[in-house]
C-alpha positions in Angstrom: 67.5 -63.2 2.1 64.4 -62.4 0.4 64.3 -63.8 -3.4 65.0 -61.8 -6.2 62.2 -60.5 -7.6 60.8 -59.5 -3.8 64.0 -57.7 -3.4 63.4 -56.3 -7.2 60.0 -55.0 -6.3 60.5 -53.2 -3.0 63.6 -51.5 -4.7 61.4 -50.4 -7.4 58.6 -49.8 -5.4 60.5 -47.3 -3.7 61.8 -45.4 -6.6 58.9 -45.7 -8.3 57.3 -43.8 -5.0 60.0 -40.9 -5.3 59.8 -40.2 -9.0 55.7 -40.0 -8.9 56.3 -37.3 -6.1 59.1 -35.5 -8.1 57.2 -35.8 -11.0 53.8 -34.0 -9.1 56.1 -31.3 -7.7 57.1 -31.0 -11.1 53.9 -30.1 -12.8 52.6 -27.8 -9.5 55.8 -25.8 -10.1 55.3 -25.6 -14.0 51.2 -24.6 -12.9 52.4 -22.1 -10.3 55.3 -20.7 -13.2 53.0 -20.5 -15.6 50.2 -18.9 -13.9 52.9 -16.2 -12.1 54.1 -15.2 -15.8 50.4 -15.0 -17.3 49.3 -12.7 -14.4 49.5 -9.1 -13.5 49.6 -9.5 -9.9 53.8 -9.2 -9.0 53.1 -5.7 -7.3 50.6 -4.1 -6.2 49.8 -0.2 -5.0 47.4 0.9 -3.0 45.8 4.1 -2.9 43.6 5.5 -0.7 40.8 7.5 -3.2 41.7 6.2 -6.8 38.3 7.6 -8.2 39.0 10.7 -7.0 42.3 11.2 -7.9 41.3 9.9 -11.2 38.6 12.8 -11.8 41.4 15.4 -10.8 43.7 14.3 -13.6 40.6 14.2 -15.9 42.2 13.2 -19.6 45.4 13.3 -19.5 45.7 10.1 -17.2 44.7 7.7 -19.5 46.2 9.7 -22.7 49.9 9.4 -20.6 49.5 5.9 -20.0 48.3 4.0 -22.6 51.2 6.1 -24.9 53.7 4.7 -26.5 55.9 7.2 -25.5 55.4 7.2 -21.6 58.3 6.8 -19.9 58.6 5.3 -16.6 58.0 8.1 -14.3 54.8 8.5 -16.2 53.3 5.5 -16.0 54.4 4.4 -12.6 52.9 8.1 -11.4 49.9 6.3 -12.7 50.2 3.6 -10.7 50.6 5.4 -7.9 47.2 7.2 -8.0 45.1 4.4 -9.6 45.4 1.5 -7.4 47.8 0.1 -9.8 49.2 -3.4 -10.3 52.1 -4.4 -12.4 53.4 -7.8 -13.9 56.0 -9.2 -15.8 54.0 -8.2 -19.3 51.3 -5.6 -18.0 50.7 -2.9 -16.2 47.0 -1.7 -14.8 45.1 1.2 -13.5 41.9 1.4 -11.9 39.3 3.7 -12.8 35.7 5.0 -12.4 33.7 3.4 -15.4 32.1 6.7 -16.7 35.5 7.4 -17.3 35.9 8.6 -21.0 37.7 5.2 -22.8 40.4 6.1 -25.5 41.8 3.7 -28.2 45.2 2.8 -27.7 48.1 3.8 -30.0 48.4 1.1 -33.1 50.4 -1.8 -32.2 49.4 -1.3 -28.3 47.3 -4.1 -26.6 44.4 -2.5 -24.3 43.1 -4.8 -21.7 39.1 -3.6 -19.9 38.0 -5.8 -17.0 35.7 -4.5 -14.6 34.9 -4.8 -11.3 32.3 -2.8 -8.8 32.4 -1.2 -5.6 29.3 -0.4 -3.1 30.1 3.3 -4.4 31.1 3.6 -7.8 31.6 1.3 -10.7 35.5 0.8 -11.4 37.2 -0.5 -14.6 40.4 -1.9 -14.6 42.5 -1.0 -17.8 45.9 -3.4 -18.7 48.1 -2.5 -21.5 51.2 -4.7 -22.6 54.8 -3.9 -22.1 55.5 -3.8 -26.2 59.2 -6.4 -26.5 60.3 -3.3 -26.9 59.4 -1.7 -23.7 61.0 -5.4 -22.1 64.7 -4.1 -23.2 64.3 -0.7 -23.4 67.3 1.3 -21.4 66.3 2.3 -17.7 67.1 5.9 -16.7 69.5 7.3 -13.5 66.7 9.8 -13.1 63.1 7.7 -14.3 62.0 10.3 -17.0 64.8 12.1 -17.8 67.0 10.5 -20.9 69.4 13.0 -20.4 70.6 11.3 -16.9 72.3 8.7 -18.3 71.8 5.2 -18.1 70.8 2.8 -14.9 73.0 -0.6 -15.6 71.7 -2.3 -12.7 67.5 -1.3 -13.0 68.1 -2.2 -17.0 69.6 -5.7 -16.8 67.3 -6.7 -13.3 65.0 -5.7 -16.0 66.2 -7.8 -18.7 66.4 -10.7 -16.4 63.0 -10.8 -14.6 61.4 -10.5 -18.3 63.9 -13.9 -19.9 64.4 -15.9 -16.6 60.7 -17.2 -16.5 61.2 -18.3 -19.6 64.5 -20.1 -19.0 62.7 -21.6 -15.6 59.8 -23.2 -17.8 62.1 -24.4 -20.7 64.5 -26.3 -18.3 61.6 -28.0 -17.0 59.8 -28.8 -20.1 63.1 -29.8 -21.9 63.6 -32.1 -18.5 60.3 -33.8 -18.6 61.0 -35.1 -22.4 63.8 -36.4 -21.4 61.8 -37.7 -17.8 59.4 -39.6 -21.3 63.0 -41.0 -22.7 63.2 -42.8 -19.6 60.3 -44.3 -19.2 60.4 -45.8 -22.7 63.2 -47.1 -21.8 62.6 -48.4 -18.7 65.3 -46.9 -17.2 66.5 -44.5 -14.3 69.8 -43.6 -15.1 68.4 -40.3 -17.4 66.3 -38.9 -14.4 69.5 -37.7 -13.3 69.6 -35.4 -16.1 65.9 -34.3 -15.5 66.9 -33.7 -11.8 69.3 -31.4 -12.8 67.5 -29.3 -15.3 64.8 -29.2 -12.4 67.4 -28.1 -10.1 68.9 -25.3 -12.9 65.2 -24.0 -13.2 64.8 -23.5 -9.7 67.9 -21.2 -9.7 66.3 -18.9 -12.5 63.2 -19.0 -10.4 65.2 -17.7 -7.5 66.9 -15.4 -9.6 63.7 -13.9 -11.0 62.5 -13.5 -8.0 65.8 -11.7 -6.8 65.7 -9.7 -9.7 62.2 -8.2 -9.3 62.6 -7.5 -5.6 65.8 -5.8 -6.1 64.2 -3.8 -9.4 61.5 -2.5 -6.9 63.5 -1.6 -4.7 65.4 0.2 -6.9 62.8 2.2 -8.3 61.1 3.0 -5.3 64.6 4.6 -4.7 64.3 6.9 -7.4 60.6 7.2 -7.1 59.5 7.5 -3.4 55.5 6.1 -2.6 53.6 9.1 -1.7 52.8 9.0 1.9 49.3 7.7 1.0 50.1 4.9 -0.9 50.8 1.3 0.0 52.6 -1.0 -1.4 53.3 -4.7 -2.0 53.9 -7.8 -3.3 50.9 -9.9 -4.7 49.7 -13.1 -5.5 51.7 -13.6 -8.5 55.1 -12.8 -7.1 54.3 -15.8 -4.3 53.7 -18.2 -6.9 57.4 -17.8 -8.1 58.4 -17.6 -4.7 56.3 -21.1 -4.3 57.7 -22.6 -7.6 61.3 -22.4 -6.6 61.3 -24.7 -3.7 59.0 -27.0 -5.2 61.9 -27.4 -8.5 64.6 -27.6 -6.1 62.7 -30.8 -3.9 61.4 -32.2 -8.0 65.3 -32.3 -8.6 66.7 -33.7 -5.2 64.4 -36.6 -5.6 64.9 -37.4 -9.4 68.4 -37.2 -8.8 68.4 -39.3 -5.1 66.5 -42.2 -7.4 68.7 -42.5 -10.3 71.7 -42.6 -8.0 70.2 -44.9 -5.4 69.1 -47.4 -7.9 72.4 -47.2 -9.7 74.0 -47.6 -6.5 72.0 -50.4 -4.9 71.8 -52.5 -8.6 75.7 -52.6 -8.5 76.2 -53.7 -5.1 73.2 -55.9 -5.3 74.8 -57.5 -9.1 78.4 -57.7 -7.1 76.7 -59.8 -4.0 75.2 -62.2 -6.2 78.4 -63.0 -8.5 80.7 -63.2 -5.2 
């Protein structure tokens, strides 16, 4: 048999290997969270001649969709014709950049960032989803209060809007405790920070889950003209990325703690027998 402390070393050598991994995994997924929640990138349309579409609509466009009071059907008519993308906390047009510019509404957020084509210069305009906005009821018929209410497109709302937020709390609550441990100098906690990791993934997956099925939805309600494309876009693969990456952070915080623990009490029995 090797002596102890060689038999101490490669044990802890070995977990010491698994919980650096975990604890990598853990901050790419927090990265990938964080930067999926901060961008507007979950969907995207694609139309085939946003300026001119644009230049048909003239003023009323932009008036409609920087309201307060557009509804869904409104703004996601919008999106339909302007190259649009929407995220967790905006939603975004593109159009020419001689456009006339209007002032949002008071308490509205107005986002410009511009970009440029071989043809014409394009703008992108982002305004926020108001909290607001993030529970307000979702419609049978988008547009029409009268129809009654949608349970399912109002809670998948709800959810993809708090889940993130669940997701990045889990993990931030688990890596204090990941900090209690190593001031202790002990394992036995990472198998609470392996299941936080593990809980976070499942709101990740659920958020995903949610959106999908919210688009879905919607696209029920509201068809995509015949030339418009749509999809999924960076920011909705990030959370598709993170999930996986909290579920292997939590198999290995948890497979360390319990192997240690396992291994130190049959290791402390051979030496007293």
């Amino acid at each position: 048999l090797l002596p102890y402390s060689q038999e101490d070393a490669m044990m802890d050598n070995r977990f010491a290997t698994a919980l650096v991994i975990a604890c990598v995994l853990s901050l790419i997924s927090t990265i990938y969270m964080a930067a999926s929640i901060g961008t507007d990138f979950w969907y995207e349309y694609h139309t085939l001649s946003p300026a001119e579409n644009v230049s048909e609509a003239g003023r009323s466009i932009w008036e409609e969709f920087i309201s307060e009071e557009a509804d869904e059907k409104t703004y996601t008519d919008a999106l339909f014709r302007c190259n649009g993308t929407v995220g967790l906390w905006r939603r975004c047009i593109t159009v020419p950049k001689n456009s006339h510019w209007y002032s949002p509404p008071a308490g509205r957020r107005l986002m410009v960032m511009f970009s440029f084509s071989p043809e014409t210069d394009m703008t992108t305009n982002c305004i926020s989803f108001s909290l607001s906005d993030q529970f307000m009821e979702k419609y049978i018929e988008p547009g029409n209060h009268n129809s009654g209410t949608d349970l399912n497109r109002t809670y998948l709302w709800r959810l993809q809007f708090l889940l993130p937020f669940v997701s990045l709390g889990l993990m931030c609550f688990g890596a204090l405790i990941g900090l209690c441990a190593c001031a202790c100098r002990s394992l036995y906690p990472a198998i609470a920070t392996g299941v936080l990791h593990f809980l976070a993934g499942l709101c990740t997956l659920g958020l995903v889950g949610c959106y999908v099925a919210g688009i879905e939805l919607l696209h029920k309600k509201l068809p995509l003209p015949d030339d418009v494309r749509g999809e999924f876009g960076w920011s909705f693969c990030l959370a598709c990325v993170s999930a996986p990456l909290q579920f292997m952070a939590a198999a290995l915080f948890i497979w360390a703690a319990r192997t240690n623990r396992k291994e130190f009490t049959l290791l402390k029995a051979y030496r007293v027998a």
